[in-house]
Each structure stands twice: as structure tokens, then as C-alpha cells.
N, C-alpha and C positions, 0 to 999 in steps of 0.2 A: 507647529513651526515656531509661533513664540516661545514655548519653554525653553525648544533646545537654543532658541535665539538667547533667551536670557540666561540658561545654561552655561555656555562661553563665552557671553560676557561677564558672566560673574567672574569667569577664571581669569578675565583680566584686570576686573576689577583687583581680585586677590592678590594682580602681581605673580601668576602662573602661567603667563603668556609671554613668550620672549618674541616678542615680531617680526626680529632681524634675523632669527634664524631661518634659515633656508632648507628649504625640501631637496632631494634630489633633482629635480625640473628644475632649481637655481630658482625657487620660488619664495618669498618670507609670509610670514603672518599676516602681511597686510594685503598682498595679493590675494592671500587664501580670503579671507573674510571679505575682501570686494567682490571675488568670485561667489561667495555662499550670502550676499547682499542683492548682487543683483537681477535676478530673477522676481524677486517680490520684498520689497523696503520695507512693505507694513508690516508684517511681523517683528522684525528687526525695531521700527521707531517706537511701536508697541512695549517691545521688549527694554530700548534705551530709560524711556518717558517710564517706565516703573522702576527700575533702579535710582534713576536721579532722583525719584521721590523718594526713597528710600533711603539713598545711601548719604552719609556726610561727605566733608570734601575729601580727605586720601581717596577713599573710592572711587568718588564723582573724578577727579583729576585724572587716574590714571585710566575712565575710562574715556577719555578728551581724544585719545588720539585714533582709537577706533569709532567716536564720534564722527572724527572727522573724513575717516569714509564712507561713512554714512550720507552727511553731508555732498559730499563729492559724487558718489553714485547714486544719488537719490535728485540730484539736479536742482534748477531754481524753483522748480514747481515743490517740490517737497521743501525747502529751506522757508517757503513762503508761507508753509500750513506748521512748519517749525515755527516761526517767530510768532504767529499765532497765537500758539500754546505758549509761550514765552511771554506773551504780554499779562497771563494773569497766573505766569506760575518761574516765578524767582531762579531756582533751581536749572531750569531750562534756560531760561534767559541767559544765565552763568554761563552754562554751557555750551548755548550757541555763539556767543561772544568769543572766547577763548579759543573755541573752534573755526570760526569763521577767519579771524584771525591769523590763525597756523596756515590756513588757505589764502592767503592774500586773498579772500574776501572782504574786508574789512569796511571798506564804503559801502557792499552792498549789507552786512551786518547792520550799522549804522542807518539807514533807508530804512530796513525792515523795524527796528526796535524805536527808532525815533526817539523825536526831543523828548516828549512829554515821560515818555517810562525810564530812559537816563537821566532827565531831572528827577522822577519819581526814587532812582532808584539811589544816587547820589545824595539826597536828605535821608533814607533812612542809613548810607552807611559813612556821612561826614562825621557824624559825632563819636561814630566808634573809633576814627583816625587818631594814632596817638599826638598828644598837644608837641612834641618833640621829638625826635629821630631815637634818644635814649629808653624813650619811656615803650615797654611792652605792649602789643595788642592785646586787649580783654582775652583772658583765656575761655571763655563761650562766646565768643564774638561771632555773631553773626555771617558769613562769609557768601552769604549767595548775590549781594547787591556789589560786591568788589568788582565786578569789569566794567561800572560806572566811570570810574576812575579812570580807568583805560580808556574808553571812550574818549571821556574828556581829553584826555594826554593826544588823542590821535586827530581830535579837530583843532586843537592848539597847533597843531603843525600842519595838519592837510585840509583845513577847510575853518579859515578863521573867521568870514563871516558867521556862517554857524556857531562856531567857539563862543563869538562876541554876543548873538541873541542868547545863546542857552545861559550864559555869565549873567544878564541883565534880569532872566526871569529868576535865576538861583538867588540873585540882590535883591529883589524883589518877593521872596521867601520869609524873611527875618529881617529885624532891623538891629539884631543882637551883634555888636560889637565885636563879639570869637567867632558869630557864622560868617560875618563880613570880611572879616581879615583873612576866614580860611579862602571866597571867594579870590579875593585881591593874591592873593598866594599861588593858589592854585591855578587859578583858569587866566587871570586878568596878567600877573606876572608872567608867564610863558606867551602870551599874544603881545606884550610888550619887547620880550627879547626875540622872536621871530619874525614878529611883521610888525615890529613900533612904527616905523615912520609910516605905513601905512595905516594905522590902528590912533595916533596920540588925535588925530584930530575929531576922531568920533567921542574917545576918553574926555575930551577937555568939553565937546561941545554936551554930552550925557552930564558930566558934573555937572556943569553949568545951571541942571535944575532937578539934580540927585543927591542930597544928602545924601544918598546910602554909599554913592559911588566913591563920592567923597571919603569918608569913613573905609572903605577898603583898599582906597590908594595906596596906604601907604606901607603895607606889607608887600607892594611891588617891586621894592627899589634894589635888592639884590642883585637881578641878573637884568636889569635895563640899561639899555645903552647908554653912555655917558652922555652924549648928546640930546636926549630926551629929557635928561632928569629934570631939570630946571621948569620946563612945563609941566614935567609930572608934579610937581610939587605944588606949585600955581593950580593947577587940577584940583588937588589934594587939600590945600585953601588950607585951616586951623587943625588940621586933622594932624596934616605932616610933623606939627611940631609936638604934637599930643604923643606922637609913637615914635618920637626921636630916642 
């Protein structure tokens, strides 16, 4: 049952599977495969977990969205022996992310992968980040650690206490002036434009005895509210006028 499993996903992988087309029964691709999924998953996850090892990202992507009924008719209990396998194999991690995602999953995504493998995973793919919006990504760039990012983006708005530890230990990483800024940019700048007033008095009371935090202040100031800046700066201490 794995082969023919893998069998037809290959043919999605290839981009030989239109989904939306419809059988006579008014049925599309994805019924059909939930149907020929749920009977027995492990063949099937068997099937997924060797392709992802195998294939780069075109593959890997387009087979995301028959992941994701995988995902969906395989239940919590199977998502939970997914993330699993996700914690010491990159590739899956990728997958279940972006997958879980497409499911309004995404808190429970989150739960399952945790802080420790998103900070894991966000150091090895910050420094592939281009230094500017112009400059190209690495054409071998790495691509399995990228839904770190996303993560991040989705606790910056839905869960910023979180946001705020996972920022402190990522500061806490380096004391290099480009990993700091990228911090202050990324994670600390979007908690200050979403939840500043909520957020500036932890900021100020952290500087208070964080050089590092200090130091990533001041790539915040973009998108923070006007109203904050003056304490962001005061926060931010000899740093602010360094990256004036």
C-alpha cells in the first residue's frame, strides 16, 4: 500500500494532479485521496516522510496541500507523532508548518514544535535572510528552516507574551551588532507596533540591565507608534544615536 501511496503522490508532486477537477459524483482530488487516506494513514505518512526526504522545495510544496489531508484525516493523534518526526528532521518540520497553517491549525502547530526547535530553527535561517529587500536569496539557500519566520510573524500578533520570551532568548544568542538589529527588526519591532503600550514597559524595564536589548532598540523605530518613541529611545540609551 506504500508504494501505490507514494505512487500518486509522486504524481502530485510532478504537478500531474489537478484537484479541483471533479468526477462524475461532483467529487475533486481531494475527496478522492481523503477517501483512499482513510482507511489506514500509515502507509500514506510512510509514503509522505520519504518523499519529503527526498524531494527539494518545488516538490516538497506542491505536495503541501495533500499533506494537508493527511493531516486533517489522520487527527490530533497522528499530528502529534508528526511533530515528532519534525523535531529532528527539518524537512517535516517545513511541512508541517505550512500545513498546519492552511488548517487554521496554527496554535496547535506552534504547541507541538515549540520554542526551543523555532529558536533552533530561526539561527540557522537568519543569516541566509537578505541584508535588504533588493539583494537576492542565496541561490542554494537552504529552505527547510523558513517557517521559523512564520512562526515568529504569527506570535508577534497572536500570542506576544510568547513573542517577547522567544525575542529575549534569540538576544541572548549573539552579542553581534547584525544578529541584534535583525532581532530588534524582526520580532521586537512588530510587538512594539501591535501591542506597544502593552509591551514598552517590559522593553524599558529588560534594557534597564541588557546591553544586548539596548543595542537592538534601535532598528524598532519604523512602525512604532509615535507615542512610544521617546521612551523607546530612553530604552535604547547611546545605542539610538549610534544608528541614527
Amino acid at each position: 500500500m506504500a508504494d501505490e501511496a507514494a505512487a500518486l503522490l509522486r504524481r502530485w508532486a510532478n504537478g500531474e494532479v489537478d484537484p479541483l477537477a471533479t468526477n462524475a459524483d461532483g467529487r475533486d482530488g481531494f475527496d478522492e485521496l481523503a477517501d483512499g487516506i482513510a482507511p489506514d494513514v500509515e502507509p500514506w505518512w510512510r509514503a509522505f516522510k520519504t518523499l519529503f526526504d527526498e524531494y527539494g522545495k518545488s516538490e516538497s510544496s506542491r505536495l503541501q496541500l495533500p499533506f494537508e489531508v493527511l493531516l486533517k484525516v489522520g487527527g490530533e493523534r497522528l499530528r502529534q507523532r508528526i511533530a515528532e518526526v519534525a523535531h529532528v528532521n527539518p524537512k517535516i518540520a517545513s511541512a508541517f508548518w505550512y500545513a498546519m497553517d492552511d488548517l487554521g491549525l496554527t496554535a496547535e502547530a506552534y504547541r507541538l514544535l515549540g520554542r526551543k526547535l523555532t529558536l533552533e530553527a530561526f539561527v540557522r535561517h537568519e543569516p541566509r535572510i537578505p541584508a535588504r529587500p533588493s539583494e537576492p536569496w542565496p541561490a542554494d539557500e537552504p529552505w527547510e528552516d523558513g517557517w521559523s519566520s512564520m512562526a515568529i510573524f504569527y506570535l508577534t500578533e497572536r500570542d506576544p507574551d510568547e513573542a517577547w520570551a522567544l525575542a529575549l532568548e534569540l538576544i541572548g544568542v549573539s552579542a553581534d551588532p547584525g544578529w541584534l538589529s535583525v532581532i530588534g527588526a524582526f520580532i521586537i519591532e512588530d510587538l512594539l507596533k501591535d501591542h506597544g503600550d502593552a509591551m514598552i514597559d517590559r522593553i524599558e524595564t529588560e534594557a534597564g540591565h541588557s546591553q544586548r536589548l539596548q543595542m537592538a532598540l534601535p532598528t524598532t523605530r519604523w512602525a512604532v507608534p509615535d507615542h512610544l518613541m521617546a521612551r523607546l529611545e530612553a530604552a535604547a540609551g547611546p545605542y539610538w544615536r549610534k544608528k541614527s
